[in-house]
Backbone as CSV, one residue per row, in Angstrom:
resi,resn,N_x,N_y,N_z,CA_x,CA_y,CA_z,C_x,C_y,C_z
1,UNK,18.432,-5.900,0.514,17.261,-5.254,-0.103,17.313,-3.768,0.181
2,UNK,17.317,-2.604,-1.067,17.147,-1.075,-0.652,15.753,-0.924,-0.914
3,UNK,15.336,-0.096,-0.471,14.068,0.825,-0.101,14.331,2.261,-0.168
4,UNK,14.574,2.707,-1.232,14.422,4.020,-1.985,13.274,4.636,-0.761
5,UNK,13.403,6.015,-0.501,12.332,6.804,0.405,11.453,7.152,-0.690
6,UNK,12.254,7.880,-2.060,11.100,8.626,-2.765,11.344,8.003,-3.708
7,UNK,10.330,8.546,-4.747,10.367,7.996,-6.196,11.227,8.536,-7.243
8,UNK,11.578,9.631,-6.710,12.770,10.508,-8.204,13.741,9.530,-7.606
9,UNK,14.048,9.245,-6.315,15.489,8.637,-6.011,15.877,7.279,-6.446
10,UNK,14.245,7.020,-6.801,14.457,5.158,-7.182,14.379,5.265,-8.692
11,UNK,13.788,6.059,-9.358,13.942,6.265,-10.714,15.208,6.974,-11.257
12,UNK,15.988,7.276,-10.468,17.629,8.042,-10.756,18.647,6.793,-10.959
13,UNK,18.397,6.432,-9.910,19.375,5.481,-9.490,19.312,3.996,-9.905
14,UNK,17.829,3.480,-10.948,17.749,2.375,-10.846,18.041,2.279,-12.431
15,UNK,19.154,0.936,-12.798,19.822,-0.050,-13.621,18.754,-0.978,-13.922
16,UNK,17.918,-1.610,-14.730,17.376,-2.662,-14.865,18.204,-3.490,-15.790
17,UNK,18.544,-4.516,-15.884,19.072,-5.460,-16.626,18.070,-6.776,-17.593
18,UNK,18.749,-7.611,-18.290,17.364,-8.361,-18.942,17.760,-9.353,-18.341
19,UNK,16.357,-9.945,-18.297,16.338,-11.626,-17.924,16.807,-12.497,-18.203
20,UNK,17.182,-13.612,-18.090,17.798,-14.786,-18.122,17.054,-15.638,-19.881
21,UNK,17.416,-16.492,-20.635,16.738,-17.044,-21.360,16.054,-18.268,-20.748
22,UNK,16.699,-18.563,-20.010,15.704,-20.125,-19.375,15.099,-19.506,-18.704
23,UNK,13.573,-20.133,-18.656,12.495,-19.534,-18.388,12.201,-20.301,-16.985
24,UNK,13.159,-20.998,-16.259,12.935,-21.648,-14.926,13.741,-20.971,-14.279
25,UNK,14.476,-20.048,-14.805,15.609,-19.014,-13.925,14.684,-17.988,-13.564
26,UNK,14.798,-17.365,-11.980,14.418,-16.083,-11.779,15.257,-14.976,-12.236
27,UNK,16.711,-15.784,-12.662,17.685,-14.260,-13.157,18.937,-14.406,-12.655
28,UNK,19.796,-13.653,-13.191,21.562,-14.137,-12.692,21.681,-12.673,-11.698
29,UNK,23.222,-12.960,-11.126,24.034,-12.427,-10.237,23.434,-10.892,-10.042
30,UNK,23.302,-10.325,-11.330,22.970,-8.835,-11.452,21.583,-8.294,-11.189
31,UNK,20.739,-9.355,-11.100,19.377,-9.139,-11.640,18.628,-8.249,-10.711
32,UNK,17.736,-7.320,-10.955,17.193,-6.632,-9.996,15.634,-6.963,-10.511
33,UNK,14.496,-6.788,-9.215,13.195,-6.709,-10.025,13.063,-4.775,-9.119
34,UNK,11.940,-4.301,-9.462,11.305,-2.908,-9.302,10.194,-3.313,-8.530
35,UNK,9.760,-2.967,-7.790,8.012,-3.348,-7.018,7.485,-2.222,-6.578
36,UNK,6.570,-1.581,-7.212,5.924,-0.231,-6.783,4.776,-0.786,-6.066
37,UNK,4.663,-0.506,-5.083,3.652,-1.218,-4.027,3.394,0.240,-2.666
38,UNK,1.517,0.037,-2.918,0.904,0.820,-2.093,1.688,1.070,-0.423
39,UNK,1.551,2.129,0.073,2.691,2.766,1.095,1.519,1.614,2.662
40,UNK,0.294,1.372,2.488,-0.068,0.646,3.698,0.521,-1.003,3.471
41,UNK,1.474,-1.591,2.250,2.044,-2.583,2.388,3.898,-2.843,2.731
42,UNK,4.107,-1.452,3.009,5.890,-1.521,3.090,6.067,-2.511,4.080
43,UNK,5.508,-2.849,5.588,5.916,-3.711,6.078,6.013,-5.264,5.887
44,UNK,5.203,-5.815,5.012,4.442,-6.887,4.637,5.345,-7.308,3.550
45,UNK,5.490,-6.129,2.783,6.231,-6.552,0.984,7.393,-6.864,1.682
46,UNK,8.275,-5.934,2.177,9.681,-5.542,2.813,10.141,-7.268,3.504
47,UNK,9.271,-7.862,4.717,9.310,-8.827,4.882,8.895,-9.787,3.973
48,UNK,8.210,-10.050,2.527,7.998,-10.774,1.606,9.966,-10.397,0.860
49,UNK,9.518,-9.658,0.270,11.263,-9.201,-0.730,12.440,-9.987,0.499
50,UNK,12.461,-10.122,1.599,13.709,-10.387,2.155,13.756,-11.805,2.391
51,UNK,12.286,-12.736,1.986,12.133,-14.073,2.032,12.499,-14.314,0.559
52,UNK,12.015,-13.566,-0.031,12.587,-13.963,-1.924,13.965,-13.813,-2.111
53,UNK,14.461,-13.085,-1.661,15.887,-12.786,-1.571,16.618,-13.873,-1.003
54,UNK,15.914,-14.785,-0.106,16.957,-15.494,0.544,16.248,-16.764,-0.586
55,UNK,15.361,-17.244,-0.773,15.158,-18.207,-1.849,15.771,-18.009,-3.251
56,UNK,16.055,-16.740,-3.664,16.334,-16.599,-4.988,17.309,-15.698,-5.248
57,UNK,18.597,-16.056,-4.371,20.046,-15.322,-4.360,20.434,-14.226,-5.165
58,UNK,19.987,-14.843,-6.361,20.311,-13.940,-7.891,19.712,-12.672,-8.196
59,UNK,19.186,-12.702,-7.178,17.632,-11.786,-7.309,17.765,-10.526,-6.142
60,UNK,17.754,-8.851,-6.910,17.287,-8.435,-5.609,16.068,-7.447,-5.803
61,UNK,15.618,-7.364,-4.609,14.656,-6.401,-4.908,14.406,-5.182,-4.445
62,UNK,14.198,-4.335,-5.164,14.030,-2.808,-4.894,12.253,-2.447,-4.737
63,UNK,12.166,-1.678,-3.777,10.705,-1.425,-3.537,10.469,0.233,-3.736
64,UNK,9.313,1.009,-4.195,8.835,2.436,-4.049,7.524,2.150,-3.269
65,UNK,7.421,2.753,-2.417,6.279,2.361,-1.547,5.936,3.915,-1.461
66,UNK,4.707,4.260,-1.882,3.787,5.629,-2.101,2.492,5.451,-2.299
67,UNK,1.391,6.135,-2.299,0.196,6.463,-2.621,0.205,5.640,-3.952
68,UNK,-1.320,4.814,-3.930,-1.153,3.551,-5.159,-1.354,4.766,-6.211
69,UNK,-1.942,6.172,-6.355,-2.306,7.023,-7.260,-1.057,7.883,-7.488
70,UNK,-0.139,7.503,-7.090,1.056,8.235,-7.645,1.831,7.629,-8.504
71,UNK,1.518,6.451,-7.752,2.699,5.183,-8.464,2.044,4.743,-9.924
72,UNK,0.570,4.551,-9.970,0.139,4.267,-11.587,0.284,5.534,-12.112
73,UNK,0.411,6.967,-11.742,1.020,8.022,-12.306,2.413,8.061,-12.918
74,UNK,3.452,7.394,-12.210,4.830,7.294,-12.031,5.073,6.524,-13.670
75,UNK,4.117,5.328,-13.278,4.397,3.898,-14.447,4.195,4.689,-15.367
76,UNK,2.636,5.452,-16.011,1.866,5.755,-16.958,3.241,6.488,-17.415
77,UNK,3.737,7.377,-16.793,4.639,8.746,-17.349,6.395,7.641,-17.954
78,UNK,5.996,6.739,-17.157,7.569,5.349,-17.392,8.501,5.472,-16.988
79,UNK,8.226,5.561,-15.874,9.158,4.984,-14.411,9.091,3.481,-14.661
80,UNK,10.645,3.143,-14.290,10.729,1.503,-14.591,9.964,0.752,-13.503
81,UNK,9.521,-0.142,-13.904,8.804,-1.234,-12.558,8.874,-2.589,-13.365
82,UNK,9.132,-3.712,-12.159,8.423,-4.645,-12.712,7.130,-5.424,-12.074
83,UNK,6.567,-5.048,-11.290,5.559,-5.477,-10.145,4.953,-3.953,-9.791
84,UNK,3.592,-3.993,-9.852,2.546,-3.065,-8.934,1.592,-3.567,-8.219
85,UNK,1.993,-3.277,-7.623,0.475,-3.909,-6.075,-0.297,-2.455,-5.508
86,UNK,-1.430,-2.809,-6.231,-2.462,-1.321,-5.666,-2.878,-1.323,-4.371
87,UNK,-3.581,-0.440,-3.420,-4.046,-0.824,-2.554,-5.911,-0.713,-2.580
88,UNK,-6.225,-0.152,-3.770,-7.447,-0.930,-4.679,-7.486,-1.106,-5.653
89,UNK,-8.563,-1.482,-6.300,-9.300,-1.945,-7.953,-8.934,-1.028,-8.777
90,UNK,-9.259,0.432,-8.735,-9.547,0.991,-9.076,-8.087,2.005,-9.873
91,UNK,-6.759,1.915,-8.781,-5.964,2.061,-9.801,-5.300,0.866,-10.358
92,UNK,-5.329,-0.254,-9.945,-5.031,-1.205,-11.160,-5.829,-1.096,-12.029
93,UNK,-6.899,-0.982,-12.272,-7.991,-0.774,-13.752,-7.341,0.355,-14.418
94,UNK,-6.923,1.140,-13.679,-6.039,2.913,-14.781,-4.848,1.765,-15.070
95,UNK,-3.754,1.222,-14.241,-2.567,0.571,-15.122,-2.851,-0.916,-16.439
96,UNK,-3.834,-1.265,-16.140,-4.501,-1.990,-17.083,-5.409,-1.333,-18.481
97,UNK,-5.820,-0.380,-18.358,-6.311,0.543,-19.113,-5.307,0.901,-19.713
98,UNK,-4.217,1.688,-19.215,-2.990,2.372,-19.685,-2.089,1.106,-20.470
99,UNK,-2.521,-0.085,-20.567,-1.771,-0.620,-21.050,-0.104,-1.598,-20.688
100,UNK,0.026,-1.199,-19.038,0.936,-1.728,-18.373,1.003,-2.952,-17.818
101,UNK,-0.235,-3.762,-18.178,-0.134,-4.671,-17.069,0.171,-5.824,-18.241
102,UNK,1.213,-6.824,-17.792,1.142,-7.861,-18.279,0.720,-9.377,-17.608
103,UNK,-1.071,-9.678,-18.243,-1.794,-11.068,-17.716,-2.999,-10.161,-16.766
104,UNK,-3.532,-10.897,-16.331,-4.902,-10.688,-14.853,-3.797,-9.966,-13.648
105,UNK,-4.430,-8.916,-13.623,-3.997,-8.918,-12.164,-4.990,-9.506,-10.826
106,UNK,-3.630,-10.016,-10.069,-4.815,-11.039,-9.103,-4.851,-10.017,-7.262
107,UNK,-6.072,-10.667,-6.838,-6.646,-9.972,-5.567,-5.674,-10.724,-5.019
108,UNK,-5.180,-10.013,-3.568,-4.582,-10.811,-2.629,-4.996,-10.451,-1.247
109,UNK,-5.691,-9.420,-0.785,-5.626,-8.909,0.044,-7.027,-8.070,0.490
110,UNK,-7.242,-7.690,1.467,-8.330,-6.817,1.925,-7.905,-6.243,2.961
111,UNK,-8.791,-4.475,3.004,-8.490,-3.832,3.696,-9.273,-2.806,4.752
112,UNK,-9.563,-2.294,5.800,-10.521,-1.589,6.012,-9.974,-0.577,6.905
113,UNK,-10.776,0.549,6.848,-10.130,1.897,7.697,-10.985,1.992,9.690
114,UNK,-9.873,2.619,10.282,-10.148,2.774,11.621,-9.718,3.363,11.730
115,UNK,-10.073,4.557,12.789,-9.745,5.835,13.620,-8.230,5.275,14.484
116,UNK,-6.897,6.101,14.760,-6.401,6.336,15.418,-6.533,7.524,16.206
117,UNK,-5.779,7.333,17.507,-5.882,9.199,17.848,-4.637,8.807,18.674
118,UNK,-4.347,10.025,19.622,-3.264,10.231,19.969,-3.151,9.175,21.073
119,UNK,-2.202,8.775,21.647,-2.194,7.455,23.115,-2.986,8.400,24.114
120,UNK,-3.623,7.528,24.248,-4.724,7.586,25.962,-6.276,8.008,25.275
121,UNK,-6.165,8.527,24.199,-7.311,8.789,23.338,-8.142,10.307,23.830
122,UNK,-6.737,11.494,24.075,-7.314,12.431,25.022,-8.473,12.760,24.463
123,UNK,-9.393,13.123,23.518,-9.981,13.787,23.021,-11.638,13.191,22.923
124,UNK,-11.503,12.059,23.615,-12.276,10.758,23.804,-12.968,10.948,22.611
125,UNK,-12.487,10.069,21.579,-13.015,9.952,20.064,-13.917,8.471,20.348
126,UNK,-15.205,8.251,20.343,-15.562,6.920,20.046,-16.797,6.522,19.015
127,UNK,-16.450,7.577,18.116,-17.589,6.748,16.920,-16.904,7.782,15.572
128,UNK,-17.261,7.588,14.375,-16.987,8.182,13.414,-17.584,9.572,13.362
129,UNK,-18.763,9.273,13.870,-19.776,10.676,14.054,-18.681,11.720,14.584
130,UNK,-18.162,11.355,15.996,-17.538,12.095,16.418,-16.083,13.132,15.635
131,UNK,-15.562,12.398,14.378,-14.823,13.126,13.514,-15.344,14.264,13.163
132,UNK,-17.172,14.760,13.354,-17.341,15.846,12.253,-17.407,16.719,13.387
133,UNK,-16.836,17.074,14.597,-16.461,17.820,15.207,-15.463,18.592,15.080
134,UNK,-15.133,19.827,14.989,-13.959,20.390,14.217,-12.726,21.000,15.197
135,UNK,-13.663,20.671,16.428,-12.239,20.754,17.457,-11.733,19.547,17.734
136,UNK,-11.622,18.544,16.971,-11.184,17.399,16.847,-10.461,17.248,15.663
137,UNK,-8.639,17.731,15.920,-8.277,18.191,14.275,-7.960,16.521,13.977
138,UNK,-8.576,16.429,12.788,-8.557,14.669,12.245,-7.703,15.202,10.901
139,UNK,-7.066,14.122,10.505,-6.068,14.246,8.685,-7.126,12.765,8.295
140,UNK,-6.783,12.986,7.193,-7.628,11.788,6.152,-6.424,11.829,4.828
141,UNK,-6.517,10.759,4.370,-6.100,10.643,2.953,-6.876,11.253,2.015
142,UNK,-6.037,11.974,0.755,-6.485,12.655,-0.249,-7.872,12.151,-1.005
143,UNK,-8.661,12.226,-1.529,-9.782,11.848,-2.072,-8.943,10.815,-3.533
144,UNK,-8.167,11.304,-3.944,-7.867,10.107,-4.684,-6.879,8.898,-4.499
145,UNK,-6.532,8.914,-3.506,-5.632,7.866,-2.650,-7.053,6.537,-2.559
146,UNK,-6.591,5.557,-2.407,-7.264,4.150,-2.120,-8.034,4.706,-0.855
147,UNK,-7.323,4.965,0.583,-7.663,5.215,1.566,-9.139,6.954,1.779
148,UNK,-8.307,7.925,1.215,-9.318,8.792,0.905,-10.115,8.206,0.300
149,UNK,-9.862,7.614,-0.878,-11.497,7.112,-1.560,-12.687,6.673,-0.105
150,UNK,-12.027,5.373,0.664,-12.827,4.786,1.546,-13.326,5.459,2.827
151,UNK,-12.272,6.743,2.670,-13.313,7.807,4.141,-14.243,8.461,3.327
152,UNK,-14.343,9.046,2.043,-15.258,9.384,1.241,-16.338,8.930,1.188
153,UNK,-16.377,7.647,1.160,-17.608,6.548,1.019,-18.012,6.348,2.262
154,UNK,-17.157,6.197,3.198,-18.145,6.374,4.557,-18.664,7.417,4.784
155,UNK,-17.855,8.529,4.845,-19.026,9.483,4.846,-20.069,9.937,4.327
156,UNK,-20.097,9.414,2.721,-21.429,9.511,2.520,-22.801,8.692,2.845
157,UNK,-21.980,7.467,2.942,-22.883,6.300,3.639,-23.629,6.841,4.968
158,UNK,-22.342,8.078,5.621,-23.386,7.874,7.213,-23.787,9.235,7.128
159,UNK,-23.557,10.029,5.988,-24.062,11.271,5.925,-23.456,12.143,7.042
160,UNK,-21.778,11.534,7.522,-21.241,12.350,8.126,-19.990,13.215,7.021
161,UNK,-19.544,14.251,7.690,-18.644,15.183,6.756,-17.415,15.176,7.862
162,UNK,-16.305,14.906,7.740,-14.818,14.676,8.329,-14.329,16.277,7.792
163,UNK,-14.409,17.210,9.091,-13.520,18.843,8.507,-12.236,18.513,8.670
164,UNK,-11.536,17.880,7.556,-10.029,17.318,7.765,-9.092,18.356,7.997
165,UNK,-8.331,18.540,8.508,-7.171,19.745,8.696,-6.256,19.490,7.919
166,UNK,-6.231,18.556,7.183,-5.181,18.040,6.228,-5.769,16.772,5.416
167,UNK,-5.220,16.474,3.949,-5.521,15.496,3.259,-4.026,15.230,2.720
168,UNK,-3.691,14.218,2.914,-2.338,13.353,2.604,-2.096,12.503,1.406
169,UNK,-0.578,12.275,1.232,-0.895,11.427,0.032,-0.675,9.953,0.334
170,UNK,-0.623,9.631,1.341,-0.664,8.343,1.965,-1.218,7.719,3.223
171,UNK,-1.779,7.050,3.248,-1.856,6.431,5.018,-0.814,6.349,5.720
172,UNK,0.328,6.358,5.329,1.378,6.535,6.446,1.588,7.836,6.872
173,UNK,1.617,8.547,6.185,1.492,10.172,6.214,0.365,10.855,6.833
174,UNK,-0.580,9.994,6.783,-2.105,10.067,8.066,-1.529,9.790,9.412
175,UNK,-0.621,8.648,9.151,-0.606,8.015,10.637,0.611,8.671,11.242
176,UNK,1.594,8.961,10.503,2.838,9.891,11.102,2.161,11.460,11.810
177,UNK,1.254,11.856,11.195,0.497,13.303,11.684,0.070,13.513,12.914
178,UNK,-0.643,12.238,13.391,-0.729,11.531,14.511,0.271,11.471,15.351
179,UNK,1.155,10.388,15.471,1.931,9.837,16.189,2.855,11.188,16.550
180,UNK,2.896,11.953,15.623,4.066,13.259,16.049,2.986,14.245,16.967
181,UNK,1.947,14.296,17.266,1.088,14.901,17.535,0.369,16.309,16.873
182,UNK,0.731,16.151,15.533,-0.258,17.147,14.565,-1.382,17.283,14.787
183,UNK,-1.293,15.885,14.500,-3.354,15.721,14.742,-3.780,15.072,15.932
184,UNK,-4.909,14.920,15.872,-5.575,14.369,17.464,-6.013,12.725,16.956
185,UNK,-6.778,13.086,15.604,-7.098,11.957,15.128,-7.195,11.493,13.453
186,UNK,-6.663,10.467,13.407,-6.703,10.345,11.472,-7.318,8.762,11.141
187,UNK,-7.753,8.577,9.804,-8.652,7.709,9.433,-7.015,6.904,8.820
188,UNK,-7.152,5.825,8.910,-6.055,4.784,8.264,-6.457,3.382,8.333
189,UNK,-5.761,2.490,7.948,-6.198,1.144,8.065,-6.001,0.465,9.111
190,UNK,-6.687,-0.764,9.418,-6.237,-1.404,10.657,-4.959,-2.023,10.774
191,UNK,-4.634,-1.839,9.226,-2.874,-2.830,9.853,-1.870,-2.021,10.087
192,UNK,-1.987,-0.554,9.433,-1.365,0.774,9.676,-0.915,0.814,11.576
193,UNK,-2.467,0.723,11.808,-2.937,1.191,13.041,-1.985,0.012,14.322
194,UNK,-2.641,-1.744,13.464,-1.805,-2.450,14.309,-0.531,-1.933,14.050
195,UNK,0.149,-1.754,13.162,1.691,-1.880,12.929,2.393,-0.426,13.699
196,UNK,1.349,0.314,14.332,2.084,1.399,15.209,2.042,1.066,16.546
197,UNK,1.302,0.077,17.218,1.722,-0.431,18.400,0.906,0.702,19.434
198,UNK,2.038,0.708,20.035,1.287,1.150,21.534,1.736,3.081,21.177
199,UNK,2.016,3.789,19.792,2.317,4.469,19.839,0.358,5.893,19.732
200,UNK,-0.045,5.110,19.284,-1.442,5.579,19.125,-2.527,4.317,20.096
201,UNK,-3.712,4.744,19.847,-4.566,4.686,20.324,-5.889,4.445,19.351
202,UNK,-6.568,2.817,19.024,-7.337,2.682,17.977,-8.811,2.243,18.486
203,UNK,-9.657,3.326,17.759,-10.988,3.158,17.799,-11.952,2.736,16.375
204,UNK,-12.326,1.409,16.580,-12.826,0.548,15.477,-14.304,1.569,15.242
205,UNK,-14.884,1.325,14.222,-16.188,2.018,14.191,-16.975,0.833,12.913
206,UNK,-17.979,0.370,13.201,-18.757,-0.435,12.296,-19.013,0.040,10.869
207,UNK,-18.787,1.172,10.498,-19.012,2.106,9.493,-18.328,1.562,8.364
208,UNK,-16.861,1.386,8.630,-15.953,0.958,8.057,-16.290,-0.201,6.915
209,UNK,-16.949,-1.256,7.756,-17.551,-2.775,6.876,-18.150,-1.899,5.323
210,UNK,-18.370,-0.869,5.202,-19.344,0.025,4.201,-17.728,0.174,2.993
211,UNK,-16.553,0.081,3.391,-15.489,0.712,2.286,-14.294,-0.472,2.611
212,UNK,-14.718,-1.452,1.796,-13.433,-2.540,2.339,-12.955,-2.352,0.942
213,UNK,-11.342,-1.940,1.184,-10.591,-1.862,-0.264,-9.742,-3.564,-0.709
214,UNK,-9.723,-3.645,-1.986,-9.285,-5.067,-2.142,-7.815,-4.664,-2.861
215,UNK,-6.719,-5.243,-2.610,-5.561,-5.400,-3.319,-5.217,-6.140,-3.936
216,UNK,-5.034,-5.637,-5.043,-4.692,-6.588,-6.297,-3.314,-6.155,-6.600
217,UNK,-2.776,-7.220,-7.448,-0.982,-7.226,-7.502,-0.921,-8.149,-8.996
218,UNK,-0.012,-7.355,-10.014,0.270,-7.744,-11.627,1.878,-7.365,-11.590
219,UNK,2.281,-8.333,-12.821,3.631,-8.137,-13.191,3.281,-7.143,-14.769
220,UNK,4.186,-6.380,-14.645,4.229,-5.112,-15.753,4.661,-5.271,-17.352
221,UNK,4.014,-5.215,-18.370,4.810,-5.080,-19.238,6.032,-4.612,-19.451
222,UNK,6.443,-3.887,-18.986,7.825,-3.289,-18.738,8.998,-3.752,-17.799
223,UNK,8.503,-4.998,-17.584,9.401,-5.762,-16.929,10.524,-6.102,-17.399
224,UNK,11.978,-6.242,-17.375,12.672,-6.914,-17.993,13.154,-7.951,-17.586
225,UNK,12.714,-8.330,-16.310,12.765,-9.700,-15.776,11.643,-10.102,-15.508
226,UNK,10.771,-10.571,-16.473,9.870,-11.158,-16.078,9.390,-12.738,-15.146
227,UNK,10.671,-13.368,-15.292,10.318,-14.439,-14.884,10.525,-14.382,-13.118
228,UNK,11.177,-13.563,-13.110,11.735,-13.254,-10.943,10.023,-12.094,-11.094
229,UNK,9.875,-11.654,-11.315,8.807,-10.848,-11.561,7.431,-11.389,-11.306
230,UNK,7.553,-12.121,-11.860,6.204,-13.552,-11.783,6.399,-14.545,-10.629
231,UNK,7.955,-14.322,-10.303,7.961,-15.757,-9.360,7.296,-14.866,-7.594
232,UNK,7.739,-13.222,-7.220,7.330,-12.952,-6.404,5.805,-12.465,-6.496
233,UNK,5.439,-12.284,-7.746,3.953,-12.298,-7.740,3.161,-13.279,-7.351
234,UNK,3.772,-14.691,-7.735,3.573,-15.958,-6.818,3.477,-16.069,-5.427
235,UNK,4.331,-15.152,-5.214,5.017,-15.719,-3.470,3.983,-14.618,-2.767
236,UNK,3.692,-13.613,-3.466,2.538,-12.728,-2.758,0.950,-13.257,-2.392
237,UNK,0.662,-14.090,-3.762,-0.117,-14.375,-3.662,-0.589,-16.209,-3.357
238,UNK,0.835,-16.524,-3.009,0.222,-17.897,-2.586,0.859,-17.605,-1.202
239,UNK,0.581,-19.194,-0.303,0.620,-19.128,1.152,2.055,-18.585,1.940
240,UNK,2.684,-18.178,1.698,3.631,-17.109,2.410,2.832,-16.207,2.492
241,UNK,2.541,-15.801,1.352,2.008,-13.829,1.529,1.132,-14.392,2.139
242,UNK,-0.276,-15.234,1.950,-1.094,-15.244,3.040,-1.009,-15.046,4.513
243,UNK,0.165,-15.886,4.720,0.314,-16.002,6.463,0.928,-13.938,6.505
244,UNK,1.506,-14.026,6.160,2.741,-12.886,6.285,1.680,-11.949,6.484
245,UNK,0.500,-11.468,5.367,-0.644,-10.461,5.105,-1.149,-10.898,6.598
246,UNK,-2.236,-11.909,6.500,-2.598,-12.456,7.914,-1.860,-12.086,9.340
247,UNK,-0.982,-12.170,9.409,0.001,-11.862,10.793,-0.461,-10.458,10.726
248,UNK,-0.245,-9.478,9.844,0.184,-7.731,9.823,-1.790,-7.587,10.005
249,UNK,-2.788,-8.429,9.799,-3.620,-7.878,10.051,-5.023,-7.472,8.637
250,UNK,-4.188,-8.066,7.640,-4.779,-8.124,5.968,-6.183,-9.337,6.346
251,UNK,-6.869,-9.250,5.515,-8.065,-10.169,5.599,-7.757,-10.388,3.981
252,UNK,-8.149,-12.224,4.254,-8.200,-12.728,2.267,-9.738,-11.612,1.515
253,UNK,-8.645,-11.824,0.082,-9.792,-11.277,-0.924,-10.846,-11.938,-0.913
C-alpha cells in the first residue's frame, strides 16, 4: 500500500485502470482504487487498506489523506478518486451537490475535539476558557476545515474567543505544532490526541459534547473500479471498521 504525502504527487503519478466485468470481482492484477480520506483518519484507513489488501490481492490501494476541504476541492477541480471519507456532513453535502458522489453516502464514525499541550502540561492549561489567554500560544484548524468548524462552534457556544497563533489546514498539522514545540497548546481530536501517545499531554473539556463531527464515507462517480470501491466502503462501514475506528478512539454514528 503507498501513501502519497501530498496531493499534486498522488494526482501525477496515479494510473487508474477499469474494472473487471463480473460484478463479484473487486478487480484484476492491475487494479488500483484512490481513497481521499480526511487527514484525522490516516491511521485507521491505512490499517483498514492493508486488511483489504490482504483479502482482495488484486486490489491495491492508494490513499491522499488532507483537510476534508481540500480534498472535495481536489475532486470538484478532478483529481481522480474512487472513495471520499469526510471528516463531516458538511463537505460531503459540497461532493454530493457537486455531483460526485455515486448512491447515499453513509455515517460511520464520530468525532470530538480536546486540548493537547506540550508533555507535563507546562503552561497548566485546564479548561477551554483558559485558551483565550494569549500567552498561551494555542494553533486551531482553519475555520473551514471539519475541525476549525468545531472550535468555532465552541467558541461561540461558550462565548470564549481562541487568539490562535496559527490556523492550519489539518488536525495533524495542529498536532505536529505541538509536539515540535511551536505551540504550547492546540485544539484536535481525541483520537489525534490518543494516537500521539505519551508525546503530548491531553486535557478533555466538557465544551466539546457542543461540536461532535460525524463521518460519512461514499464511493465516487468517477470511480473506475467501482466494484473494489464499494467492497472497501463496506469494510469501513461494517464490523472491521467498527472495531478498528473503536480501538483508535472513534465513537459510532
Amino acid at each position: 500500500m503507498r501513501t502519497p504525502t501530498t496531493l499534486i504527487a498522488l494526482v501525477g503519478a496515479l494510473t487508474l485502470l477499469a474494472a473487471c466485468g463480473n460484478p463479484a470481482d473487486t478487480g484484476s492484477a492491475t487494479d488500483t482504487i484512490t481513497v481521499f480520506a480526511a487527514a484525522s483518519l490516516k491511521s485507521t484507513f491505512t490499517e483498514l487498506g492493508e486488511t483489504f489488501e490482504a483479502e482482495n490481492p488484486a486490489v491495491t490501494v492508494e490513499f491522499n489523506f488532507a483537510g476534508s476541504s481540500d480534498l472535495v476541492t481536489a475532486l470538484a477541480q478532478g483529481a481522480p478518486a474512487d472513495v471520499f471519507a469526510s471528516a463531516d456532513t458538511a463537505n460531503m453535502t459540497k461532493a454530493v451537490e457537486a455531483d460526485l458522489v455515486d448512491g447515499e453516502p453513509v455515517d460511520f464514525a464520530t468525532n470530538t475535539l480536546t486540548i493537547v499541550t506540550a508533555l507535563g502540561n507546562p503552561k497548566d492549561v485546564t479548561s477551554f476558557a483558559d485558551l483565550a489567554d494569549p500567552d498561551i500560544l494555542t494553533v486551531v484548524c482553519a475555520p473551514q476545515v471539519p475541525c476549525g468548524n468545531a472550535t468555532t462552534t465552541v467558541e461561540r457556544t461558550t462565548g470564549t474567543t481562541v487568539p490562535a497563533v496559527s490556523e492550519e489546514a489539518s488536525v495533524t498539522d495542529v498536532l505536529g505544532k505541538v509536539t515540535s514545540g511551536q505551540a504550547d497548546a492546540g485544539l484536535v481530536y481525541v483520537t489525534d490526541a490518543a494516537g500521539a501517545g505519551d508525546q503530548v499531554t491531553t486535557v478533555d473539556f466538557p465544551e466539546a459534547r457542543e461540536a461532535v463531527n460525524t463521518y460519512p464515507v461514499a464511493v465516487l462517480k468517477s470511480s473506475r473500479n467501482a466494484a473494489a470501491a464499494k467492497a472497501f466502503e463496506a469494510l469501513v462501514t461494517g464490523a472491521t471498521g467498527r472495531r478498528v475506528l473503536t480501538e483508535a478512539g472513534f465513537a459510532a454514528p
